[in-house]
C-alpha positions in Angstrom: 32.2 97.0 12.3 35.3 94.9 10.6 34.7 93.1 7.4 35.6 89.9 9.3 33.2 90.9 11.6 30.3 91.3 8.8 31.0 87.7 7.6 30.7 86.0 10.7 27.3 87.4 11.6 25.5 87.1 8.2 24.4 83.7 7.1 24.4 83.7 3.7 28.4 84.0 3.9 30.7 80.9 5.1 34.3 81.3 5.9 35.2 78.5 7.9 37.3 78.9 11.2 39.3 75.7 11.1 42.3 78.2 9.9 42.3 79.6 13.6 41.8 76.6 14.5 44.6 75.0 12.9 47.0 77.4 13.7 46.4 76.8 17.6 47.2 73.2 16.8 50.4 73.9 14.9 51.1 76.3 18.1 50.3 73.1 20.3 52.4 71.1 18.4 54.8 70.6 21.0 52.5 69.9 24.3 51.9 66.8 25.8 48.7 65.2 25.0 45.2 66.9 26.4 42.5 64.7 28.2 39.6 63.2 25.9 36.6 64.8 25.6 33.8 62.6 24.7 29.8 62.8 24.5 26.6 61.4 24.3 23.3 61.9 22.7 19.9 60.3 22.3 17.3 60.8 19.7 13.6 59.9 20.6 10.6 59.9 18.3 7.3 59.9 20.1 4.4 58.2 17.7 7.3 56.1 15.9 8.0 58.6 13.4 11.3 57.2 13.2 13.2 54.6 14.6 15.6 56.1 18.3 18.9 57.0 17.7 21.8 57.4 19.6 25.0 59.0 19.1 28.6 58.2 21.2 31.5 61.3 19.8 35.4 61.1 21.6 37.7 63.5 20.8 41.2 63.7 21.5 44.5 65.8 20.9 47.8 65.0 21.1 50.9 67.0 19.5 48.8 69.1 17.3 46.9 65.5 16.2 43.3 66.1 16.8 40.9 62.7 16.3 36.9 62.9 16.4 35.3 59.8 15.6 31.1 59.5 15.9 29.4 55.9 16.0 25.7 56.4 15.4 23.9 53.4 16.5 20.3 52.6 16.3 17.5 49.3 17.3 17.9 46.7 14.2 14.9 44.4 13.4 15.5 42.4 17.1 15.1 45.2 19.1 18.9 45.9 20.3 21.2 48.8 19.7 23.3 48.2 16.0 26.2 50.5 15.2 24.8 51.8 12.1 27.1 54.7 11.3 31.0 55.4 12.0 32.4 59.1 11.0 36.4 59.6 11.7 38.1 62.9 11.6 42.2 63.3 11.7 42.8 66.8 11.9 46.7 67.4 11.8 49.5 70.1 11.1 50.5 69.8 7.2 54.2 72.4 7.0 54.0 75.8 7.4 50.5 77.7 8.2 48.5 74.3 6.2 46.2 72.1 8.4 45.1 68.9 6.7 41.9 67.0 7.7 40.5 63.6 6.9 37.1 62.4 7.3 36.2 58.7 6.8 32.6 57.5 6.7 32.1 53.8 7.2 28.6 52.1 7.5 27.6 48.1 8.6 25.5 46.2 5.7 25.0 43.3 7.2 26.9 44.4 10.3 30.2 44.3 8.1 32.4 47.8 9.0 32.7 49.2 5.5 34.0 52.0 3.9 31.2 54.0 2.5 33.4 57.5 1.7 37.0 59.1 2.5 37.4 62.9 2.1 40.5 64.9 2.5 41.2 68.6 2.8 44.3 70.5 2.9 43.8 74.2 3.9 46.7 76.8 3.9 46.7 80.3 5.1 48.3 82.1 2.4 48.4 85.7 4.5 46.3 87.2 7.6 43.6 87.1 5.3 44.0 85.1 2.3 42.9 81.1 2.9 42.6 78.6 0.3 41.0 74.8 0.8 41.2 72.2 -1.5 38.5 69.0 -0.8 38.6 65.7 -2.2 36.0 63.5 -1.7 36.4 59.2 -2.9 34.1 56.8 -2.9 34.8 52.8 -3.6 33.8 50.9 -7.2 32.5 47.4 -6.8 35.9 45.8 -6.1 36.6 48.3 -2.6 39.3 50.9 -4.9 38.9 54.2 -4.4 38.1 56.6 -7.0 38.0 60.6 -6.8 34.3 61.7 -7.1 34.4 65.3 -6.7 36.6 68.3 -5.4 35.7 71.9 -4.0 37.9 74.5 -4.0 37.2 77.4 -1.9 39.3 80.5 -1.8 38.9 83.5 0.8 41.2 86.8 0.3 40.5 90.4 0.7 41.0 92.4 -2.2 40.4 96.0 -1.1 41.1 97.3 2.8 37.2 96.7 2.8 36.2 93.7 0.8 36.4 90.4 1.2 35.6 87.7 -1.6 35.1 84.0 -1.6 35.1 81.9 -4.7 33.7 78.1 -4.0 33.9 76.5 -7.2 32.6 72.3 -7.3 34.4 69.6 -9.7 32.5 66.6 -10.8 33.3 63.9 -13.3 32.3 65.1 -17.0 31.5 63.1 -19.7 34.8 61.9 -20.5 35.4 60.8 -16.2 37.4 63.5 -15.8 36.9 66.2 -13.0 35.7 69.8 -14.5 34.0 73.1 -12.9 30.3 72.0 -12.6 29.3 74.7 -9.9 30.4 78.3 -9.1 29.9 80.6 -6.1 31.3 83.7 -5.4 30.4 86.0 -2.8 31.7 88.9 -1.1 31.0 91.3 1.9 32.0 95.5 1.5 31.6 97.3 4.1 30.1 100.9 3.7 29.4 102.7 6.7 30.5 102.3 9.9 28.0 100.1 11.1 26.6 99.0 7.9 28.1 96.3 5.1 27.0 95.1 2.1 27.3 91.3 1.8 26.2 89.5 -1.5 26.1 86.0 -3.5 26.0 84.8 -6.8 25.5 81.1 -8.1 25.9 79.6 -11.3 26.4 75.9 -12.5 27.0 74.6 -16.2 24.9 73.4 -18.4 25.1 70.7 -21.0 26.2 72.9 -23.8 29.7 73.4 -21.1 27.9 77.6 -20.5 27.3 79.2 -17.5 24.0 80.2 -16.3 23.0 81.6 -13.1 21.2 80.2 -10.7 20.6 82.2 -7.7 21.8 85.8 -6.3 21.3 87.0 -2.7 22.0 91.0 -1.3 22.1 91.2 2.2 22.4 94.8 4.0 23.4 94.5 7.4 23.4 96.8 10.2 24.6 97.4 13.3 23.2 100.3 16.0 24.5 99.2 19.5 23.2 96.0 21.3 20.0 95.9 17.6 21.9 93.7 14.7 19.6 94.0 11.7 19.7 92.1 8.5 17.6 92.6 5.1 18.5 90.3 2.0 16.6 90.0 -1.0 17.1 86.5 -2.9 16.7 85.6 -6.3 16.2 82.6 -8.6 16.0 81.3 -12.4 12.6 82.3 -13.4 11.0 80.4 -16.3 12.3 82.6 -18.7 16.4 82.3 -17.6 16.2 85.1 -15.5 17.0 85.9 -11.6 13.7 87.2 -10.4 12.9 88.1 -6.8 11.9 84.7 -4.8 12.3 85.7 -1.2 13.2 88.2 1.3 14.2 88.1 4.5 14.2 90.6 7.2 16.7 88.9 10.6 16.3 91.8 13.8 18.4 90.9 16.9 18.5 92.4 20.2 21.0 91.4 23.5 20.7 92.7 26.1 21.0 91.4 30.7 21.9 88.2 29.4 18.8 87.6 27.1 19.2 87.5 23.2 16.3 88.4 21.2 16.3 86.6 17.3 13.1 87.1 15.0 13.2 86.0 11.4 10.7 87.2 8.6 10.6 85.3 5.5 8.2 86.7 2.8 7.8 83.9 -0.3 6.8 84.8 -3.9 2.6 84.8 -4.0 0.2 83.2 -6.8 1.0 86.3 -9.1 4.7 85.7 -8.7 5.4 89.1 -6.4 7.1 89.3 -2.9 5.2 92.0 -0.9 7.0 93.3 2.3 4.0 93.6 4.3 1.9 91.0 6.1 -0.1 89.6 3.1 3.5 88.8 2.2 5.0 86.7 4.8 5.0 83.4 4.7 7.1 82.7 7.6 8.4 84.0 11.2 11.2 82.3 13.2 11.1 84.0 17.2 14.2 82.5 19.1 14.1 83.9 22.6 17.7 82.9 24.6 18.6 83.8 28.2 21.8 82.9 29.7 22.3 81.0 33.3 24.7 81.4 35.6 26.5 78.2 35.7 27.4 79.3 32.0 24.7 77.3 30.2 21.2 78.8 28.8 17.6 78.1 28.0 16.3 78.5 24.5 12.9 79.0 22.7 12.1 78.6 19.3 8.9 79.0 17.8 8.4 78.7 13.8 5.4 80.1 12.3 3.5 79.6 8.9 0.3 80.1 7.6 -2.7 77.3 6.8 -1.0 75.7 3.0 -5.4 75.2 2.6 -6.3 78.6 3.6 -3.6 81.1 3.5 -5.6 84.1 4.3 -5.7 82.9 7.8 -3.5 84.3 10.8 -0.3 82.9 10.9 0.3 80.0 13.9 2.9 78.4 15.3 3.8 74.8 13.8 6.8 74.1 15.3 8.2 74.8 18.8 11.7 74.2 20.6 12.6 74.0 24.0 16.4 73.4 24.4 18.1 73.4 28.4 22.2 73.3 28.8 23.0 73.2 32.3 26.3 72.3 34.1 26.1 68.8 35.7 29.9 69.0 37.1 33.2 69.8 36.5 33.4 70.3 32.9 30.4 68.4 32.7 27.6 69.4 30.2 23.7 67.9 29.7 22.0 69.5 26.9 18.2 68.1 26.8 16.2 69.4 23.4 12.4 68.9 22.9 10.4 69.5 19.5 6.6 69.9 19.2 4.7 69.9 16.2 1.4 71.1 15.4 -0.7 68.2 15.2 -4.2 67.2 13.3 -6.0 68.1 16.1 -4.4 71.7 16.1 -2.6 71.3 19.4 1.3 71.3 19.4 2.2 67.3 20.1 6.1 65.7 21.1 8.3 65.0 17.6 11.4 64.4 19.3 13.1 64.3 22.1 17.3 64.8 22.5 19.7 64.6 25.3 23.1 65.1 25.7 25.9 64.6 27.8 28.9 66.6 27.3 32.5 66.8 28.4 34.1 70.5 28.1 37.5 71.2 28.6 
């Protein structure tokens, strides 16, 4: 198991990708422009939870130039579809091994397109494995000018043949309006065996006195033995008393195998006496995701969530949510992904909270 590898399959570390992904469009550079992809999704509430939405995504690509732009739309007070929401994303080559991205958000108060947010990132790859991404994110004052609100940093090297750290550190305005370290993440994964690696977290923000104090830790031990991935990580929080105490742990077993993956997540929670027990008085939660591939290339998905009674937790644990997602080819490059969530109801029978669909060209 590679380091890299270790990183990509535990959750509790993010390394973005969109340094591969950058470089293939500096590669690209040169190529005439691809096709457009483009997409469609709805969002249904059955029992007027919430209001339908509906969501209409393009992308294109042309000389390394990549442009995503989202318009969320949903029914305004008359009953017709509103654009609601507009999200644009300019992905684009910036020199040598840098990609720079910018994201505008723009809502419609009173159906007027306006600006709500603009956030830019440059990210460079410094070496094979050494990335650094700096984020800036604006929002306008009352007269429409732009003003820096924050900035994340987030560095990724390796600094042993085994080891690799990231630092994510968050800038907001101080007292004074000027940007200083508010937030501070670090995290690394180590491997140490040859299926095994040791991946852990640690949080801290600032307090008013300008000193550190931590927030939140998480160890993770993850193992690999042939087609069973198995993860254990042990999270802590600030306890009353300023220290990290044990909050949570959670146990993440999966399985492939003939085209059928196999996901069950065990989530055991602090109890009255403020103790996480590892046995079945313990667990507060189990995720079961059950996945079996087609052959056009799509799959069928289950997920079921279970909890126990939050008036009578000595009861057997039952399933309060369930998921049933479909993608199946519908043509040439042609996708429809169709999503249904059930909730457990009053009556104690599992009852529609939403319903998706989406259409999806591939190329």
């Amino acid at each position: 198991m590679t380091i890299e590898r270790v990183v990509g399959v535990c959750c509790c570390i993010v390394i973005t990708s969109g340094a591969a992904r950058g470089q293939q469009r500096i590669e690209t550079a040169n190529q005439s422009a691809q096709p457009p992809t483009w997409s469609f999704a709805e969002y249904a509430y059955p029992g007027g939870a919430e209001l339908p939405w509906r969501q209409f995504q393009t992308r294109s690509e042309s000389d390394g130039r990549e442009v995503v732009t989202q318009i969320g739309e949903s029914l305004d007070v008359d009953g017709q579809w509103a654009a609601v929401r507009e999200i644009r994303t300019e992905t684009t080559p910036h020199g040598a091994g840098a990609v720079q991205t910018r994201r505008d958000l723009l809502g419609f108060p009173s159906r007027q397109r306006t600006l709500l947010q603009t956030t830019t990132s440059t990210q460079q790859t410094l070496s094979n494995t050494d990335t650094k991404t700096v984020q800036d994110t604006y929002v306008p004052d009352l007269n429409g000018r732009l003003g820096l609100a924050r900035r994340s940093i987030l560095e990724t090297r390796l600094v042993a043949p085994d080891v690799l750290q990231t630092v994510s550190s968050l800038l907001l305005p101080g007292s004074d309006g000027a940007l200083e370290e508010s937030v501070r993440t670090e995290r690394s994964a180590q491997r140490i065996g040859p299926t095994s690696s040791l991946v852990t977290s640690f949080v801290a923000v600032r307090d008013v006195n300008g000193r550190w104090q931590p927030v939140e830790s998480r160890s993770a031990e993850v193992r690999d033995a042939g087609p069973e991935h198995l993860q254990e990580e042990t999270i802590r929080r600030r306890g009353m008393d300023g220290t990290l105490q044990v909050a949570e742990k959670a146990v993440t077993r999966r399985t492939q195998a003939n085209g059928r993956e196999e996901v069950v997540i065990e989530r055991y929670f602090q109890d009255t006496e403020g103790y996480v027990r590892s046995d079945s008085r313990g667990l507060g939660e189990r995720v079961r995701v059950s996945r079996t591939l087609a052959a056009d290339g799509g799959h069928v998905a289950v997920e079921e969530v279970e909890a126990r009674n939050p008036v009578a937790a000595h009861d057997p644990m039952r399933v309060i949510r369930r998921t049933l997602t479909t993608v199946r080819r519908t043509g040439p490059n042609q996708w429809v992904t169709e999503r249904r969530v059930f909730e457990l109801g009053v009556n104690g029978e599992m009852v529609p909270a939403m319903i998706e669909r989406e259409e999806t060209t591939r190329r």
